[in-house]
Each structure stands twice: as structure tokens, then as C-alpha cells.
C-alpha positions as CSV (number, residue, x, y, z in Angstrom):
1,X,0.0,0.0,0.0
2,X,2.9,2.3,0.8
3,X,4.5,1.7,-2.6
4,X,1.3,2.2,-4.4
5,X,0.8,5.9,-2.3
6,X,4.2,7.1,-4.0
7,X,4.1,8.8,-7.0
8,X,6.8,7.0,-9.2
9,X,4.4,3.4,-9.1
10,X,1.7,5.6,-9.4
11,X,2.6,7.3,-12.2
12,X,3.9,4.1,-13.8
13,X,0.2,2.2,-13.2
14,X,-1.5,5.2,-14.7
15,X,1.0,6.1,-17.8
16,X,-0.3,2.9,-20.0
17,X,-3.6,4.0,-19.9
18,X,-2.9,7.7,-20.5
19,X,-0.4,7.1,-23.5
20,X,-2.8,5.5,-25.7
21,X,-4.3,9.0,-27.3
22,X,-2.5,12.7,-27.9
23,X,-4.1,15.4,-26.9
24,X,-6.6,16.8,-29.8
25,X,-4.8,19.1,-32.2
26,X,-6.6,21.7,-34.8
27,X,-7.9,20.5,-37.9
28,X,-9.1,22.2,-41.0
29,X,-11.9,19.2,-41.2
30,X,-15.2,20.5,-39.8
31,X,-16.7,18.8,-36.4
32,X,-20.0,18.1,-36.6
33,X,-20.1,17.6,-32.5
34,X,-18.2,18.2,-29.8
35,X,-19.5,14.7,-26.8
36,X,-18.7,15.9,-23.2
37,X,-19.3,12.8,-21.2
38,X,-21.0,12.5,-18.1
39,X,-18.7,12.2,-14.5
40,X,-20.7,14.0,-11.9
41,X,-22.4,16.6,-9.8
42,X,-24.1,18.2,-6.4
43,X,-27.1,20.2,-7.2
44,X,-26.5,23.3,-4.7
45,X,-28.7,26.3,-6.3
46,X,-26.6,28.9,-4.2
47,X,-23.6,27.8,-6.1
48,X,-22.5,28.6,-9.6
49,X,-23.4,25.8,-12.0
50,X,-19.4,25.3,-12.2
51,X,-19.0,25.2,-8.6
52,X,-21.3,21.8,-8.3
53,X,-19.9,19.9,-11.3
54,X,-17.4,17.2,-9.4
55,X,-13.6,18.0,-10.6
56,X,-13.9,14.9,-13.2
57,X,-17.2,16.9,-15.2
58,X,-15.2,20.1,-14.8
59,X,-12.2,18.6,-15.7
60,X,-14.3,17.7,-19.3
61,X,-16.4,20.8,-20.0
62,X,-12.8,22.9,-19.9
63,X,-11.6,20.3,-22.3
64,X,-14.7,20.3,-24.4
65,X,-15.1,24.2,-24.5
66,X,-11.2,24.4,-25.7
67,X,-12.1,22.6,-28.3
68,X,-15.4,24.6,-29.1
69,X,-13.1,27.6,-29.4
70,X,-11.8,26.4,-32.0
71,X,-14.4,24.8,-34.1
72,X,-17.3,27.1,-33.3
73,X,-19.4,25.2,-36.1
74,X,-19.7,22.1,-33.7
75,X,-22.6,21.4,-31.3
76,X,-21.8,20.2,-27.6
77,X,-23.4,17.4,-26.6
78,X,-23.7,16.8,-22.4
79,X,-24.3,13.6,-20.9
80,X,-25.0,12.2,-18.1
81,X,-27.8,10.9,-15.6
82,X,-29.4,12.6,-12.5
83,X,-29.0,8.9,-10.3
84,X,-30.0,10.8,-6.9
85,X,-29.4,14.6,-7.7
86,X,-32.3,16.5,-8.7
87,X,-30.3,18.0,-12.1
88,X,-28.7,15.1,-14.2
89,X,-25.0,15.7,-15.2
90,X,-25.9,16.9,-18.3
91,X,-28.4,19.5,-17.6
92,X,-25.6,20.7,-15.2
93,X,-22.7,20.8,-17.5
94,X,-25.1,22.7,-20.4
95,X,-25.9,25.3,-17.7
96,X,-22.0,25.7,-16.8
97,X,-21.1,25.7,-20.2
98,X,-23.8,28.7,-21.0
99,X,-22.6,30.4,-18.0
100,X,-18.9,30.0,-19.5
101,X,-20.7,31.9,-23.1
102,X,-21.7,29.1,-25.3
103,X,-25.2,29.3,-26.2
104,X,-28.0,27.4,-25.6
105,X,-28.9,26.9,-28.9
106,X,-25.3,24.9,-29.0
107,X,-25.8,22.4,-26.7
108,X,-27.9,19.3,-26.9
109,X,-28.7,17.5,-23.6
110,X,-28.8,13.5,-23.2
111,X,-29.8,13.1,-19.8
112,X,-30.6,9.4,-19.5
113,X,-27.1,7.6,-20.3
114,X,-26.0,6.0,-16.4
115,X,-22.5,5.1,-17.5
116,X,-20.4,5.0,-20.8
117,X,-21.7,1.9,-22.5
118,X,-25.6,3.3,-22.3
119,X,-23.4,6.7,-23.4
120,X,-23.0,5.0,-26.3
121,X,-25.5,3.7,-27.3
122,X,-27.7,6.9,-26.9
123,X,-25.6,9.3,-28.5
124,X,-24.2,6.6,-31.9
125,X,-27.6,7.3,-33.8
126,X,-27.4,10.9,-33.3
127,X,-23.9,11.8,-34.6
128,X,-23.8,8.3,-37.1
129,X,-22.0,9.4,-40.0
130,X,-20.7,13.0,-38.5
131,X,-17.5,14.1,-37.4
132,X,-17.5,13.7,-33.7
133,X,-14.8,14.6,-31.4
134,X,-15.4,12.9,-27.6
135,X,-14.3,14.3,-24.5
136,X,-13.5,12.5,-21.0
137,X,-10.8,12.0,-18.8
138,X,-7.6,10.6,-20.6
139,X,-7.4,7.4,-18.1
140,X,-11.3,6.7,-19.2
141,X,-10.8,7.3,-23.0
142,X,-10.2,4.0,-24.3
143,X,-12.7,2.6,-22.6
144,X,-15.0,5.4,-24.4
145,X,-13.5,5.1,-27.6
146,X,-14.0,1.4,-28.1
147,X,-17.8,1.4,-26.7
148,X,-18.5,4.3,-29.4
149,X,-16.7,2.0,-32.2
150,X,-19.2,-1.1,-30.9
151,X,-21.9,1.0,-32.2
152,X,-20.2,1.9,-35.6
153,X,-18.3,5.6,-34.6
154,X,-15.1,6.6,-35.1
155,X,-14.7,9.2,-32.7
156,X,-11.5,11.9,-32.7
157,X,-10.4,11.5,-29.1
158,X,-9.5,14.5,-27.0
159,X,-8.3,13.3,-23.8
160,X,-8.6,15.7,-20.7
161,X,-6.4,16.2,-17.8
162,X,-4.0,13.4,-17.6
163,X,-3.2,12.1,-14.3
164,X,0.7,11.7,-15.6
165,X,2.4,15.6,-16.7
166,X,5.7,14.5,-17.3
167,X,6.9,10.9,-15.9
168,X,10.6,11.7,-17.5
169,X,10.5,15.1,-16.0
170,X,12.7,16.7,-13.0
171,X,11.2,15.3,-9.6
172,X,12.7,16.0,-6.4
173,X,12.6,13.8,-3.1
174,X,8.8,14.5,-2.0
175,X,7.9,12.6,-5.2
176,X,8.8,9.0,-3.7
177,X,6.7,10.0,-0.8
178,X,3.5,7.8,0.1
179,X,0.6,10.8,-0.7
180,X,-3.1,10.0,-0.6
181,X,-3.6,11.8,-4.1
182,X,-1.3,9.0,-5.1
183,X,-3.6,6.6,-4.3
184,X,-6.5,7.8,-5.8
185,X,-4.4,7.9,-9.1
186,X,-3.5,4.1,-8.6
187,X,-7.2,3.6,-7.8
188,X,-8.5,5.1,-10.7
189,X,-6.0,3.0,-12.8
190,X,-7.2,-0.1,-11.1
191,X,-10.9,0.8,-11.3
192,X,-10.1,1.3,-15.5
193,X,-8.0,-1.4,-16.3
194,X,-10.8,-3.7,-15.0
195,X,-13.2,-1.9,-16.7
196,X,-11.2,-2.3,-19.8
197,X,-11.0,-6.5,-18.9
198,X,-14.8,-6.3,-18.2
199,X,-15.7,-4.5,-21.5
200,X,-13.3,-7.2,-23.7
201,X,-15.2,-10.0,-21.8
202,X,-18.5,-8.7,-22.6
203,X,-17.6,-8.0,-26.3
204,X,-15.7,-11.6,-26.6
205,X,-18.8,-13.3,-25.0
């Protein structure tokens, strides 16, 4: 456990899963849509829409509206369920992403997905045949990409904020230190790389 709380095995569990897409680049190719996928919220109406998306949603919409910037012609498309909140992650993320200046017109809500595969499958008949960019966190991403190509769509991935900067980068002596954020980060990689071994079961089966 102490070895897993320091940041060089850390960094090392997490890297594979991180490495497998580069960060989305400008093209002259139009996007059709712009897929921001679900993570999480706390509905809290005396906080600013941004303020109750979980770090994770955040972490996406930033990524998503970077990407808007530059391709203005593409609609955004939120996802996400409401499980126990009163506002599904969607509606949240459209109301951040309007208070951030895109309009409303721009944003298409799909508030029933309650994980990635239903994400999928939900969103595939919409954008079939359209030039799709898809957002989430870099360590979820394959999992994403290869539930979108089950239902026919070749998305463009555009990670968002890896877990691993810089793993050949200067690190001084707090670095091997056991740190709770460490764990999380080998948690995370744990909680995807069996995701990715339940997904190739499921698709083998």
C-alpha cells in the first residue's frame, strides 16, 4: 500500500492508460459535435453551475469548451444521468457551459445515459456518419473510444487532464513520498483497467 501511495508506481500504473491517445490538435476538417461525457455533480442552487460539477465533469467541460473555441461550427453534446441529484450531469454541464458563453442553442442534452456503454449507445444514432470529437478523462478514454466503435463511430479523441504531466520530468525527493492523491491515481487506474477487462469479456462473449 505504501509503494502504491508514491508517485513513481503511481505514475507508472497510470501512464499505459494515459499514453494511448495525444491530446486533440486543430484540424481544418469541420466537427460536426463536440461529446462531453458525463462524471458527476451536487445540485447546490446557491452555487454557480461550475461550482457543483465534481472535478472529473469540470475537468471535461474545460476540455470540451477548448475545443469549441476552435471549431465554433460544432454542437456540444452533455451527458450524463441525474442517479440521486435533482439535475442530471448533463443539464448541469449545459448550464456551466452557458454560464462560460456558449449558447443554448449549441448544446444538446442526453440526460438518461447511467454510464459509458448506455453513453453510447444513446448518443451513436445521433452523430452516425458525423465528425464527432469525444471528451473525458484521458485514463477513461479508451474505454470510451471502443464502446463508441461497438456502435459503428469513429470518434476523434480528446483526452482531458491526464493524471501523468511529465513521468521523465525533473522530480525532487517528495515525489517517492506515500501521498493520498497517489492513491486515488493508482485507484483510478485499477478501477479502468478492470473496466477495460470487463468490457473485452463482454464483447468476446
Amino acid at each position: 500500500m505504501i509503494l502504491l501511495s508514491t508517485g513513481y508506481v503511481s505514475d507508472r500504473v497510470m501512464q499505459p492508460l494515459e499514453n494511448n491517445f495525444a491530446s486533440y490538435q486543430y484540424t481544418e476538417k469541420p466537427i460536426d459535435y463536440i461529446v462531453i461525457l458525463g462524471c458527476g455533480n451536487t445540485s447546490n442552487p446557491d452555487l454557480p453551475a461550475t461550482s457543483q460539477l465534481f472535478p472529473c465533469s469540470l475537468q471535461r467541460l474545460v476540455e470540451g469548451l477548448r475545443i469549441f473555441k476552435l471549431h465554433p461550427e460544432a454542437q456540444l453534446i452533455t451527458s450524463g444521468a441525474a442517479f440521486d441529484d435533482n439535475d442530471s450531469n448533463a443539464t448541469n454541464v449545459k448550464k456551466a457551459a452557458m454560464l462560460l458563453g456558449v449558447p443554448e442553442s449549441k448544446i444538446i442534452v442526453e440526460s438518461f445515459p447511467k454510464d459509458t456503454e448506455e453513453e453510447a449507445e444513446l448518443i451513436a444514432p445521433r452523430v452516425q456518419g458525423k465528425n464527432v470529437v469525444l471528451v473525458t478523462n484521458a485514463d477513461h478514454m479508451l474505454r470510451a473510444v471502443n464502446y463508441f466503435k461497438q456502435h459503428g463511430i469513429d470518434v476523434i479523441p480528446a483526452p482531458a487532464s491526464n493524471w501523468v504531466k511529465n513521468i521523465d520530468g525533473y522530480k525532487n525527493w517528495s515525489y517517492y513520498l506515500p501521498k493520498s492523491h497517489n492513491l486515488t491515481q493508482t485507484t483510478n487506474a485499477w478501477y479502468e483497467s478492470i473496466g477495460l477487462l470487463v468490457q473485452w469479456l463482454k464483447s468476446d462473449s
